[in-house]
C-alpha positions in Angstrom: 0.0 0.0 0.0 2.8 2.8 1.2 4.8 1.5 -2.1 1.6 2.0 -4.7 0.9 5.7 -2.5 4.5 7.0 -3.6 3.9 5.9 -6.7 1.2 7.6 -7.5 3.2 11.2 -6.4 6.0 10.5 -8.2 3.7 10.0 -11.7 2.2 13.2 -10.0 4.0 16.5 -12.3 5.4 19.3 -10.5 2.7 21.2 -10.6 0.2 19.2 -9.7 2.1 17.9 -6.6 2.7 21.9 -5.6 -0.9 21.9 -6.1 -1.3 18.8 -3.7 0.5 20.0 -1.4 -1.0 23.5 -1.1 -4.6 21.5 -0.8 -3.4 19.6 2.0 -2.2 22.4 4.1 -5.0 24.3 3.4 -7.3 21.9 4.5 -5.1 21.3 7.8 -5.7 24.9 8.3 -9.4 25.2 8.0 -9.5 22.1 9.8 -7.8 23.4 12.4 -9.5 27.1 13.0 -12.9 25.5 12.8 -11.8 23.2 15.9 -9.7 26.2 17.7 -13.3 28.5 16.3 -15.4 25.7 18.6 -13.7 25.6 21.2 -13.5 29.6 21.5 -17.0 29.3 21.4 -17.4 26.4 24.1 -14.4 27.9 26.6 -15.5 31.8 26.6 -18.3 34.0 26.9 -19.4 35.9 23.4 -18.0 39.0 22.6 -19.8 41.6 19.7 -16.6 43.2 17.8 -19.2 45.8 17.5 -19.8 46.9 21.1 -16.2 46.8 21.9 -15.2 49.3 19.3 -18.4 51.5 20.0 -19.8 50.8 17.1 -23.0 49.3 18.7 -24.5 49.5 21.6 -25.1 46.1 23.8 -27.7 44.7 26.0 -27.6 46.5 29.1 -25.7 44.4 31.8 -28.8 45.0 34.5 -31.0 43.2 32.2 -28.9 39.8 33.1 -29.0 40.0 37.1 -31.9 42.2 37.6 -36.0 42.6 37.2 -38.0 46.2 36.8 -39.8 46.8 40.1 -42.4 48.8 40.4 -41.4 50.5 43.4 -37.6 50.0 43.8 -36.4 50.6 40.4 -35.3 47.5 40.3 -34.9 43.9 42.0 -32.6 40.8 42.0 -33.7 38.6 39.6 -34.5 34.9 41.2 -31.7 31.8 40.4 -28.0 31.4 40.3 -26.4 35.6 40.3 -24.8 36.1 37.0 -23.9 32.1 36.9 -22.1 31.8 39.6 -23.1 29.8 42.8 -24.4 32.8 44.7 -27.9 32.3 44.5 -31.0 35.1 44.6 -34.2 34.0 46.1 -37.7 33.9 44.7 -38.7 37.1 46.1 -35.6 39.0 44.4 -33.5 39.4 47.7 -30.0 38.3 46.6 -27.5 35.7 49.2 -30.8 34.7 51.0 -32.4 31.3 51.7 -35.8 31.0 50.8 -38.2 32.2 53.2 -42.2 32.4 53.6 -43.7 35.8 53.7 -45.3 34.8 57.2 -43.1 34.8 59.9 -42.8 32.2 62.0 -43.5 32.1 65.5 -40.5 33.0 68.2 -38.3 34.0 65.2 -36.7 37.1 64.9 -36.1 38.4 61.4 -33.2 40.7 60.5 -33.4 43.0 57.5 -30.1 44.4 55.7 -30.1 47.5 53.5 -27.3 48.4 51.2 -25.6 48.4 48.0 -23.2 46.5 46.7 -21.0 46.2 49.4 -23.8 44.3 51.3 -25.1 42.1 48.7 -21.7 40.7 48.3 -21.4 42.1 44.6 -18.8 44.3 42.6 -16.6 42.4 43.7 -18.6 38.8 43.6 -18.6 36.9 47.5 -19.9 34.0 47.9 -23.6 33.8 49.2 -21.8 32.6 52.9 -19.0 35.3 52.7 -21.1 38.4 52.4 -21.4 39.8 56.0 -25.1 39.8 56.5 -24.8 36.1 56.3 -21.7 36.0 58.4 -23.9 38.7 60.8 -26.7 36.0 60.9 -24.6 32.9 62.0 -22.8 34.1 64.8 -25.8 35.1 66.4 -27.3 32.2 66.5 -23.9 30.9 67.4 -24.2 33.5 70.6 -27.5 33.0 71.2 -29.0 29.5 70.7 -31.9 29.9 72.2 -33.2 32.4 69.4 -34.5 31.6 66.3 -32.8 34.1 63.9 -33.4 34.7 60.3 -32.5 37.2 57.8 -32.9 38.9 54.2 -30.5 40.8 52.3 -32.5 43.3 50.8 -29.7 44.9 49.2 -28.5 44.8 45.9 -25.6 46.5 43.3 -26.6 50.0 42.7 -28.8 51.1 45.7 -29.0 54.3 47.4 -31.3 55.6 50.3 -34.0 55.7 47.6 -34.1 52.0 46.5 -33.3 51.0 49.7 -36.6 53.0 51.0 -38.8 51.5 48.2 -38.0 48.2 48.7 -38.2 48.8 52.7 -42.0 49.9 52.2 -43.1 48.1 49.5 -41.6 44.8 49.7 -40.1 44.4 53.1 -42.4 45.1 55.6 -44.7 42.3 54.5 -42.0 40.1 55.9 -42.5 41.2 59.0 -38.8 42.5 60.4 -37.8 42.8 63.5 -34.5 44.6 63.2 -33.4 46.6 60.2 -30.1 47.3 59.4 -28.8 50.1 57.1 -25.6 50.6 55.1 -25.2 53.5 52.8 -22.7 55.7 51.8 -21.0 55.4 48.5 -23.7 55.2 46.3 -25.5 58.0 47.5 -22.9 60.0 45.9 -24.1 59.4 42.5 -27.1 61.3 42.8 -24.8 64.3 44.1 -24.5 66.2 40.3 -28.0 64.6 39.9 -29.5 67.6 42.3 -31.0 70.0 39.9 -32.5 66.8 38.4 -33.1 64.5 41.3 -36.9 64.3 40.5 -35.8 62.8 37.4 -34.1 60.0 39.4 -34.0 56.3 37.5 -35.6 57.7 34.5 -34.9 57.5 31.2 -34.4 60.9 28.8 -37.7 60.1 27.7 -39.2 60.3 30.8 -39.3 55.6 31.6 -37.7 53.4 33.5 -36.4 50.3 32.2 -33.4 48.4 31.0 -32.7 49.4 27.2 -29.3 49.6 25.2 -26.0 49.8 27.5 -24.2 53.4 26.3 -22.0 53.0 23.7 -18.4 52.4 25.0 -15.3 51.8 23.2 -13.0 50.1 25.1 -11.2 49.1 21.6 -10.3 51.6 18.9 -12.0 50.4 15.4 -10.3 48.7 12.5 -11.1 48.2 8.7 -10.7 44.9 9.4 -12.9 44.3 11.8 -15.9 44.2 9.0 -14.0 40.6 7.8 -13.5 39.2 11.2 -16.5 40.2 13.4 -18.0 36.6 12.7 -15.5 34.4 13.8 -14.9 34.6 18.0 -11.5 33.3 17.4 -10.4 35.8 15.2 -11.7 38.6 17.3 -10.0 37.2 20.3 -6.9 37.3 18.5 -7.2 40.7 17.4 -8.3 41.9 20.7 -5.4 40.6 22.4 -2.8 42.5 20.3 -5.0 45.6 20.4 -4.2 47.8 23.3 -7.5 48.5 25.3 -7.9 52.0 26.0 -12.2 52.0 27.1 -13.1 55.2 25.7 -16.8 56.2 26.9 -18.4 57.7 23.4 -20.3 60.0 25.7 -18.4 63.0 27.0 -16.5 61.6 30.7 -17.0 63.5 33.9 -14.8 66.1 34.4 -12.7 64.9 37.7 -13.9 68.6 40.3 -12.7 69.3 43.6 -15.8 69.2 45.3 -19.1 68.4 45.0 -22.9 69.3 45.4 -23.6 69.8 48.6 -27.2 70.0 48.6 -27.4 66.2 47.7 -26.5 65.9 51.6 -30.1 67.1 52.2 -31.7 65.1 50.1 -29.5 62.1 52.0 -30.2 63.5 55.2 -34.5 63.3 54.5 -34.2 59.9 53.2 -32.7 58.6 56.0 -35.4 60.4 57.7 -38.3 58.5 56.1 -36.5 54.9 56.6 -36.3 56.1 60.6 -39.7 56.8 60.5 -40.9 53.5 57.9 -38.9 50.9 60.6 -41.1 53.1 63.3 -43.9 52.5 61.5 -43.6 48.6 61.1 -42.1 48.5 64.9 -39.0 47.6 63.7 -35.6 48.2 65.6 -33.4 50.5 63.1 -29.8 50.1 63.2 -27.6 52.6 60.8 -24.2 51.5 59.7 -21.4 54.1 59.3 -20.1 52.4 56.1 -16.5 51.4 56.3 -14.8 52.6 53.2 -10.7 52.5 51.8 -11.2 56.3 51.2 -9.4 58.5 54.0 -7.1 60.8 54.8 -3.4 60.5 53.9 -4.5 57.3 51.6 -1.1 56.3 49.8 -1.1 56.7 46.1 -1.1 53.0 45.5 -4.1 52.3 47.0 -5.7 55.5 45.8 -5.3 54.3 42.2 -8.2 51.6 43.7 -10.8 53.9 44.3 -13.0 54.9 41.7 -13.2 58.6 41.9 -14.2 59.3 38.4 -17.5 57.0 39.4 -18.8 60.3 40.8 -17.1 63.1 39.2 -15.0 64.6 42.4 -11.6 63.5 43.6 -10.3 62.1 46.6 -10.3 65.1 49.5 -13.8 65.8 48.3 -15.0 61.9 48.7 -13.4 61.9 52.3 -15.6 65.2 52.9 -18.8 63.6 51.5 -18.3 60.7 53.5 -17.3 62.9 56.7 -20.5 64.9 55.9 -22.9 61.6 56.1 -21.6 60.2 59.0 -22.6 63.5 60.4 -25.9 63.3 59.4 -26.0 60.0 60.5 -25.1 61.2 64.0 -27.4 63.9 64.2 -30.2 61.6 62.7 -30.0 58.1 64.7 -29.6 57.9 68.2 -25.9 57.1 69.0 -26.9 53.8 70.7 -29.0 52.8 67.4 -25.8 53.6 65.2 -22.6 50.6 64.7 -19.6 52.4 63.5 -17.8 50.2 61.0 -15.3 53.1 60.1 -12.8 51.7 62.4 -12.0 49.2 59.3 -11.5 52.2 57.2 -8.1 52.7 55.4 -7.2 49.0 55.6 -5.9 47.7 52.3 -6.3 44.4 53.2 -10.1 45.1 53.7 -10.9 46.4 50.2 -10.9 45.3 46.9 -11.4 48.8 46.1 -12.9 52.4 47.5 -15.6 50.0 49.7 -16.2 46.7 48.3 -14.9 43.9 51.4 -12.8 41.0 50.2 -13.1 38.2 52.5 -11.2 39.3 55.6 -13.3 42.7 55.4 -16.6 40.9 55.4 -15.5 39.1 58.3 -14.5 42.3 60.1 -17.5 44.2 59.1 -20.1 40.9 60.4 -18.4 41.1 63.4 -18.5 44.5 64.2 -22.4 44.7 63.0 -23.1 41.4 65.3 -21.6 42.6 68.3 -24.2 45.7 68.4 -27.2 43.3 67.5 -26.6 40.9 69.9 -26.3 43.4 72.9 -29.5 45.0 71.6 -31.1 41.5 71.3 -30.0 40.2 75.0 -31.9 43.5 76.2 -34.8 41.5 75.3 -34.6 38.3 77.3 
């Protein structure tokens, strides 16, 4: 057999063997990118040439985790967060076991109210690493003879006037018994909103919902992106020897040295109306002084963490606005109602970035925010 097969290419001419031979390496090629092309495919998520040079705008990213709510903008939406093992509950409330709207009897229930930094997202913790859960175990650890159980009510996003929504609307049905607060960060983002903050979490056009993402380039178009936009290997490959420079199309805030002050007040009455909502449904308000990687003297290093640009104002004036709520938390809540978790502030090791906790910070933060609940909750033996 091997004998009569180099037979026949030696009665093959020059040519035509050149023209074998250029065949056959062809077809190894193709044969090759369509396996490398499905396994691309198979091995890593999707990504539109188009979006990444600007050129279209994408699904907006909310639309994935998230559900419209009709009172607090928006909720977490029920199943496995983003695919990964931390889980969101069928009533929307993200790193929480299920749980029946009707409490039962001899159980106290604990509600936590944040943003990102308490749902355990940004910076993805698992659904027994965020500190509401870590809150939850060690009391029962401390106090066995009470049936504890808790819902983290927070989610990515939040300020004072989600958290309020969801408080009235959704919460209270559940019966709390103890409500805990954490704000800080994100009410920043409505501070250049001011002029407009009746507009807050509505479209230009005057809805809410999640359409298009803004156009962002975060790659620089090519001419040849029109020939390889189809094939994800290809477009892996040229994305990896294209330097990234994530360009927002629409104009960047300008980087100021302060901010709007008058988005304190609006802080200041929302955390009013939460007081007087947990009042209301004879709950037991707690307010956390959020712990944050944003303070004085903060080395350049760590700095470069921080997200400043998020809000438009640079470091000195974050340390201010976060100065300024703490005040307003002090001169809102009752000292004994408030748990100071800035002792954790400034600690690298704490922080993946200006306030989201790694591990170790979760840890820190649950124990600090378990120690004031469990003296309030031995009070009532």
């Amino acid at each position: 057999m091997k004998k009569k097969s180099n037979n026949v290419r030696e009665s093959l001419s020059p040519k035509k063997r050149f023209a074998f031979i250029c065949i056959l390496i062809l077809l190894i090629i193709f044969t090759t990118f369509i396996i490398a092309e499905i396994y691309i495919r198979s091995a890593k998520s999707y990504t539109n040439l188009w979006i990444v040079t600007g050129k279209g705008a994408g699904k907006n990213p909310i639309d994935t985790w998230a559900l419209v709510d009709a009172f607090s903008a928006y909720k977490g939406r029920p199943g496995n967060y983003r695919g990964t093992e931390k889980t969101v509950n069928k009533y929307g409330f993200i790193s929480t076991p299920e749980i029946s709207i009707k409490k039962p009897e001899n159980t106290i229930r604990v509600v936590f109210l944040g943003g990102s930094s308490t749902a355990g997202t940004g910076r993805n913790l698992a659904n027994e690493d965020t500190w509401p859960f870590i809150v939850t175990e060690i009391l029962k650890k401390n106090l066995k003879g009470k049936k504890i159980e808790f819902i983290n009510a927070s989610l990515g996003g939040y300020t004072t006037f989600e958290s309020f929504g969801r408080l009235w609307s959704r919460v209270r049905f559940f019966s709390p018994d103890i409500i805990v607060v954490c704000h800080g960060w994100n009410e920043m983002y409505y501070f250049d909103k001011v002029d407009k903050i009746a507009l807050w979490r509505t479209l230009p056009d005057g809805s809410w919902g999640f359409h298009h993402a803004p156009k962002i380039a975060i790659y620089e178009p090519h001419w040849i992106d029109h020939l390889i936009c189809h094939s994800q290997l290809l477009t892996n490959i040229r994305l990896r020897i294209s330097k990234p420079h994530r360009k927002e199309i629409s104009v960047p805030k300008e980087i100021k040295d302060n901010y709007n002050k008058r988005g304190l007040d609006i802080f200041r009455t929302n955390l009013r109306l939460i007081r007087e909502a947990a009042s209301i449904f004879n709950a037991k308000l707690f307010v956390v002084k959020q712990a944050t990687l944003i303070v004085d003297n903060l080395n350049e290093k760590d700095r470069n963490r921080c997200h400043y640009d998020y809000h438009g104002f640079d470091h000195d004036a974050h340390v201010d606005a976060f100065n300024q709520i703490y005040r307003i938390i002090d001169e809102e809540i009752k000292t004994e109602d408030i748990i100071d978790a800035t002792q954790l502030s400034g600690s690298p090791d704490y922080f993946y970035d200006h306030v989201h906790p790694t591990e170790l910070g979760s840890k820190e933060i649950a124990k600090v925010v378990a120690k004031s609940l469990q003296s309030y909750l031995v009070t009532l033996e």
